[in-house]
C-alpha positions as CSV (number, residue, x, y, z in Angstrom):
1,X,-3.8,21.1,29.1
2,X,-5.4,21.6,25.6
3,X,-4.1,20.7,21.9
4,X,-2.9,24.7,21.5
5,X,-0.6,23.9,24.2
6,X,0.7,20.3,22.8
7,X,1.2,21.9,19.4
8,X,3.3,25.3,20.8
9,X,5.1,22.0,22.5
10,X,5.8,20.4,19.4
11,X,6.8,23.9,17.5
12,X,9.2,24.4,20.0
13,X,10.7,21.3,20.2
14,X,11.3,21.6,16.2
15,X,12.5,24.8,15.7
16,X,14.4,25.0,18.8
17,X,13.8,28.9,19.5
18,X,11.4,30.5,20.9
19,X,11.1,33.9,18.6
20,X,11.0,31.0,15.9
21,X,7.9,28.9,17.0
22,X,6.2,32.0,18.3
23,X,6.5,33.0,14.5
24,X,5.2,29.6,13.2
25,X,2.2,29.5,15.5
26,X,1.6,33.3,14.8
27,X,2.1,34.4,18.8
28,X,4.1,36.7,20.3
29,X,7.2,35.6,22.0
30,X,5.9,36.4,25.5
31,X,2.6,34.3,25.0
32,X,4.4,31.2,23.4
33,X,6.2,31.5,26.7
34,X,3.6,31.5,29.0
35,X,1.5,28.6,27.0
36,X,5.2,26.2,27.6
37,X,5.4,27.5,31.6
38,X,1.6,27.1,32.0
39,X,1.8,23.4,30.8
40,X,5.0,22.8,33.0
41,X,3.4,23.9,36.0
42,X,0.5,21.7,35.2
43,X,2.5,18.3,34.4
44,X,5.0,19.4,37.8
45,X,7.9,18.9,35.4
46,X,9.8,21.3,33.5
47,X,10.2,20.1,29.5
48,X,13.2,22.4,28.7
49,X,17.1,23.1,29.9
50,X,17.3,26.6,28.9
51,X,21.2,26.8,28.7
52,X,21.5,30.7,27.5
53,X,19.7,31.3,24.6
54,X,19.5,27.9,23.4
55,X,16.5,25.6,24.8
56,X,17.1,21.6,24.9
57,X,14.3,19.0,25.5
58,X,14.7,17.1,29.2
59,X,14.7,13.8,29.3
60,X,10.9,14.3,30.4
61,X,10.5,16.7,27.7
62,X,11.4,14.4,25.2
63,X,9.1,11.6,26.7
64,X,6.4,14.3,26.6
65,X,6.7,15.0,22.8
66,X,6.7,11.7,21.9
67,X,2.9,11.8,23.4
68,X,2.1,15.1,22.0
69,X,3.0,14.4,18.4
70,X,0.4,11.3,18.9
71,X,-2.4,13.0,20.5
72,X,-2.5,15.7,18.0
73,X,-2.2,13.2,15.4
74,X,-5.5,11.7,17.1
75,X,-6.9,14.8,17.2
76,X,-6.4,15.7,13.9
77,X,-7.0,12.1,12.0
78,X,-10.9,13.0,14.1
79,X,-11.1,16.2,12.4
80,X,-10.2,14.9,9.0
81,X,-12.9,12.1,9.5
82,X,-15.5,14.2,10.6
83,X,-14.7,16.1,7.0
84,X,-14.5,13.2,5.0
85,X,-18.0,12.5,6.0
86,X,-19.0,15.7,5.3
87,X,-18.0,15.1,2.0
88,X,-19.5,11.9,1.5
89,X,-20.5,11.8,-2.5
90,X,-18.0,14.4,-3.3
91,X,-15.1,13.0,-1.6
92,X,-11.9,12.0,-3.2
93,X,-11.1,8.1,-3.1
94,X,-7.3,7.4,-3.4
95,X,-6.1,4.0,-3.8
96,X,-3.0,2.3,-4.3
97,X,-2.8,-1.0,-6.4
98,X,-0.5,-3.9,-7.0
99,X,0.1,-5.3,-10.5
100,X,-2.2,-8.2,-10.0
101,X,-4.8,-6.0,-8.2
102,X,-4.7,-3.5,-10.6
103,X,-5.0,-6.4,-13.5
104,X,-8.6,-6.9,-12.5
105,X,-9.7,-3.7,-10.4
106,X,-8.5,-0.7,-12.0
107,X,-10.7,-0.3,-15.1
108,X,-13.9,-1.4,-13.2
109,X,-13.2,0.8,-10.3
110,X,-13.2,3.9,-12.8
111,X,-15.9,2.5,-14.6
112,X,-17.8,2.0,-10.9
113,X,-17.1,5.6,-10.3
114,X,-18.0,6.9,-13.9
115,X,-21.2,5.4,-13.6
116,X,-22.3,5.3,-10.4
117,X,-20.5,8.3,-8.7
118,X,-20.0,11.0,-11.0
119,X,-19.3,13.8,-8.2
120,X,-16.3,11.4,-6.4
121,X,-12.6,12.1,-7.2
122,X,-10.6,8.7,-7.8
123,X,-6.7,8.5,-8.2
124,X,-5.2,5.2,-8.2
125,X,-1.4,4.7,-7.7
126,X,0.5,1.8,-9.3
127,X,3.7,0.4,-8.3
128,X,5.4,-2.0,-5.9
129,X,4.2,-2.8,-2.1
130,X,7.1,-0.9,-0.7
131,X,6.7,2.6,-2.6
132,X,2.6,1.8,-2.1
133,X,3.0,1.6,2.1
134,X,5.6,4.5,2.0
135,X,2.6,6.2,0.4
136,X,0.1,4.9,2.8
137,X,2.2,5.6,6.0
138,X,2.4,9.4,4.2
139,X,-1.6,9.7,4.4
140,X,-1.1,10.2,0.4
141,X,-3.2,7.5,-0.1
142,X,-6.5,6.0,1.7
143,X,-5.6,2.0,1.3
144,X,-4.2,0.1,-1.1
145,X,-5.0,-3.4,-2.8
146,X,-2.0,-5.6,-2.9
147,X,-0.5,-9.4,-2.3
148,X,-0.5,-9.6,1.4
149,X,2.6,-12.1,0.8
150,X,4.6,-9.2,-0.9
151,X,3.7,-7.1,2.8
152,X,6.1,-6.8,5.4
153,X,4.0,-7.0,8.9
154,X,4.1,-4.0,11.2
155,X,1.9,-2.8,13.8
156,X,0.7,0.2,12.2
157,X,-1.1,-2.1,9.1
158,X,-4.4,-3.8,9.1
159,X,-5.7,-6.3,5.7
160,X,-8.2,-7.6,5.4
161,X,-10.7,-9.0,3.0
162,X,-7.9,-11.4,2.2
163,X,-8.7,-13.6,-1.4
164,X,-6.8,-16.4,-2.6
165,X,-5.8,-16.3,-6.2
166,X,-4.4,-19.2,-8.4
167,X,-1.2,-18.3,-10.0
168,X,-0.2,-19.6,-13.5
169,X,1.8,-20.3,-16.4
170,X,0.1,-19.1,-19.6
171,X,0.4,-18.8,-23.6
172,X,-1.8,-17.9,-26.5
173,X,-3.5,-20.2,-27.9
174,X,-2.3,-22.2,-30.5
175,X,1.1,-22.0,-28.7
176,X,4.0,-24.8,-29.6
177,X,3.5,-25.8,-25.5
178,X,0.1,-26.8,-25.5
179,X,0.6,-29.6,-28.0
180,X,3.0,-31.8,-25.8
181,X,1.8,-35.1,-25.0
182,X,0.9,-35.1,-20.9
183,X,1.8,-31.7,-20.4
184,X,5.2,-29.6,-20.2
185,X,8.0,-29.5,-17.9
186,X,9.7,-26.6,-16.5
187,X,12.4,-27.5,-18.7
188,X,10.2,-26.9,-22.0
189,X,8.5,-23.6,-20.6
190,X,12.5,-22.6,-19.5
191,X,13.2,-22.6,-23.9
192,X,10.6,-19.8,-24.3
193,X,10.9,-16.1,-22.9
194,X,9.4,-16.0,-19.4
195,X,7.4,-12.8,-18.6
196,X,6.0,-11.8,-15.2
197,X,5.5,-9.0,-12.7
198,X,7.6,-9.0,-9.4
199,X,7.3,-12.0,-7.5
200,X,7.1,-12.1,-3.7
201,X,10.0,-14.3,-1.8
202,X,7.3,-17.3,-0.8
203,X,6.5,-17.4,-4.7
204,X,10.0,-17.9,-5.3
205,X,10.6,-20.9,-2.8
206,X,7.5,-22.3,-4.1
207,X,8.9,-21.9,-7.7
208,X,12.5,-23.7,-6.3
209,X,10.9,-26.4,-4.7
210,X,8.6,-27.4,-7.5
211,X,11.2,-27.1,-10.3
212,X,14.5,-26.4,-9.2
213,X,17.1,-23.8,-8.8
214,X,16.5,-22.7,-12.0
215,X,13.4,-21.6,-11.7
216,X,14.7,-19.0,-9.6
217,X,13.0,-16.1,-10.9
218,X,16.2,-14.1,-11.2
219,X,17.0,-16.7,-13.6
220,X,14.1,-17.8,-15.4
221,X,12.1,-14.6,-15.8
222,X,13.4,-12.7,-18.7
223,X,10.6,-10.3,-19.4
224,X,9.6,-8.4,-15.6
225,X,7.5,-5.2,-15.3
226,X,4.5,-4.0,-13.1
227,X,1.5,-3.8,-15.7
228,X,0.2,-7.5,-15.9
229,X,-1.6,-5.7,-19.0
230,X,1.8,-5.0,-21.2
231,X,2.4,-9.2,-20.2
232,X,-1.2,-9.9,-21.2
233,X,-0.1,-8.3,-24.6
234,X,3.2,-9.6,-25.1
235,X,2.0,-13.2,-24.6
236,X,-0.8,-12.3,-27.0
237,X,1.2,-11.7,-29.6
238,X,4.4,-14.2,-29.4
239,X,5.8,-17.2,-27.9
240,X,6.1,-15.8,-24.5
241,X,5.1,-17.5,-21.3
242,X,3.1,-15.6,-18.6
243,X,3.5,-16.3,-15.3
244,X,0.7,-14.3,-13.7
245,X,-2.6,-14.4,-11.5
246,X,-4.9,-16.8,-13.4
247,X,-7.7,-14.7,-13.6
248,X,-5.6,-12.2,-14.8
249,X,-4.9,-13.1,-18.5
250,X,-8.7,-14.5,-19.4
251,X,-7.7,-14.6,-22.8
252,X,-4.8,-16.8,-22.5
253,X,-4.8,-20.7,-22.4
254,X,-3.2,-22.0,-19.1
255,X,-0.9,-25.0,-19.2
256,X,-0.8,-27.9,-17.2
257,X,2.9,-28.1,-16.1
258,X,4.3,-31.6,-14.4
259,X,4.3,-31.1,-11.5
260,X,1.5,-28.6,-10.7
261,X,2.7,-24.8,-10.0
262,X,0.0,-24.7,-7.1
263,X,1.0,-21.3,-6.0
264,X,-1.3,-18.6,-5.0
265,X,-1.7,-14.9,-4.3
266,X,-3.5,-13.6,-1.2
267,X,-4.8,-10.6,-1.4
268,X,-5.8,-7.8,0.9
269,X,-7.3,-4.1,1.6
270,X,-4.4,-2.5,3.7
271,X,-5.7,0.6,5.7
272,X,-3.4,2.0,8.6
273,X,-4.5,0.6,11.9
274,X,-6.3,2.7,14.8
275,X,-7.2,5.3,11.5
276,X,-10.6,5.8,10.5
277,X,-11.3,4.8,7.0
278,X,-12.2,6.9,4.4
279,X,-16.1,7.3,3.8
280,X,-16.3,6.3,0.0
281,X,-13.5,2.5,1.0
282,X,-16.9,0.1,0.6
283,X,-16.7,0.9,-3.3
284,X,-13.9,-0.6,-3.3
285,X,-14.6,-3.5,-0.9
286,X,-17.9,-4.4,-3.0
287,X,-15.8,-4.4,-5.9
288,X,-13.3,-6.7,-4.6
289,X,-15.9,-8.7,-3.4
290,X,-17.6,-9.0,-6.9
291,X,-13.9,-9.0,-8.6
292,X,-11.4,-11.1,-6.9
293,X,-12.7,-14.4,-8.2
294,X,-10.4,-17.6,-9.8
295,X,-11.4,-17.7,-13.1
């Protein structure tokens, strides 16, 4: 049995003809034929009905591709590693980021690489967790940097390098809210325009159970996008309240709501399980290292 034979498998199975996959694997008819009956006599079990001039997978068959598709997956995730290697320096890096990630990694990872790496390629995707794994599951991307609470588990994800990061209400300074006597409510902060990024479901029931229903953040939040930096901005330069990663927003002054928000962000390097990583990933893990710190 060999990987030639697993892929004329898996060609067949697709295209469901044999003049077809014979074409796509750049054989003759005859010999795609013999590499499909030489691998049925070797696993004793034929892996096609041929009913005419149509071909349908057997129950066997069907088991068998299932196992195919992964080994040459294997084999091919070992070739692409042994490449990436090669390519050490001059490799591409490719890494998605969540909003708060991105807050505090992006510009020093492109400074890192400007610097310190002038020969690597970098790309950096932004958007949610979902679209971000969709792209990681794809092999369009080589990890990503998000809120592990915002990640649904699944056996095919590993995370790691997991920090905790304070969350936050914050204004300018100078801001009508810092001036109350012992600290605001919910109820002041609820008078002002609310801006944050997408919040994961445990932020939400933390957000409930400290203040209420109404702090619902399909209620309270009136100002939601994905760049913590357009937030930063906004609360820069007006009355509205951030709701953010601490270390996020430096430049704004946090407030000291009654009772405490104590909510935090966790997060993670997410790289596809049983995948070998790609050579130039420790930039990125020394940077998170150096980075992900409360301020």
């Amino acid at each position: 049995m060999t990987l030639v034979q697993l892929r004329h498998l898996i060609a067949l199975a697709q295209t469901g003809s044999f003049s077809r996959a014979a074409q796509a694997q750049f054989l003759t008819q005859p010999a795609l034929s013999r590499s499909i009956r030489a691998l049925e006599d070797e696993l004793g079990m034929p892996l096609f009905d041929r009913v005419g001039r149509r071909i349908e997978l057997t129950a066997f068959g069907r088991a068998t591709l299932e196992r195919a598709r992964l080994l040459v997956s294997d084999a091919e995730e070992l070739q692409g590693s042994g490449r990436r290697s090669r390519e050490g320096e001059r490799g591409t890096l490719r890494i998605g980021m969540g909003s708060g990630p991105g807050a505090m990694l992006m510009t020093p990872l492109l400074m890192t690489i400007a610097l310190e790496h002038p020969q690597v390629h970098v790309e950096i995707a932004r958007g949610g967790t979902e679209l971000l794994v969709q792209s990681l599951r794809a092999r369009t991307l080589d990890a990503l940097v998000v809120d592990a609470r915002s990640l649904k588990p699944a056996p095919d994800l590993r995370t790691d390098l997991l920090f905790e990061m304070r969350g936050a209400f914050m204004v300018r300074r100078g801001h009508p809210l810092t001036t109350l006597r012992g600290g605001p409510r919910f109820e002041d902060v609820s008078r002002y325009p609310i801006a944050s990024t997408p919040l994961s479901d445990e932020v939400a029931r933390i957000l409930i159970a400290r203040y209420g229903p109404q702090a619902h953040p399909e209620h309270c939040v009136t100002l939601r996008c994905e760049e913590v930096a357009s937030l930063v901005e906004v609360a820069e330069h007006s009355d509205a309240v951030l709701l953010a990663i601490r270390a996020a927003a430096p430049t704004l002054e946090e407030l000291s709501l009654r009772p405490a928000l104590e909510a935090t962000a966790r997060l993670g390097l997410v790289t596809l399980a049983r995948r070998t990583e790609a050579p130039l990933l420790p930039i990125v893990r020394e940077l998170m290292q150096e980075r992900l710190r409360d301020a």
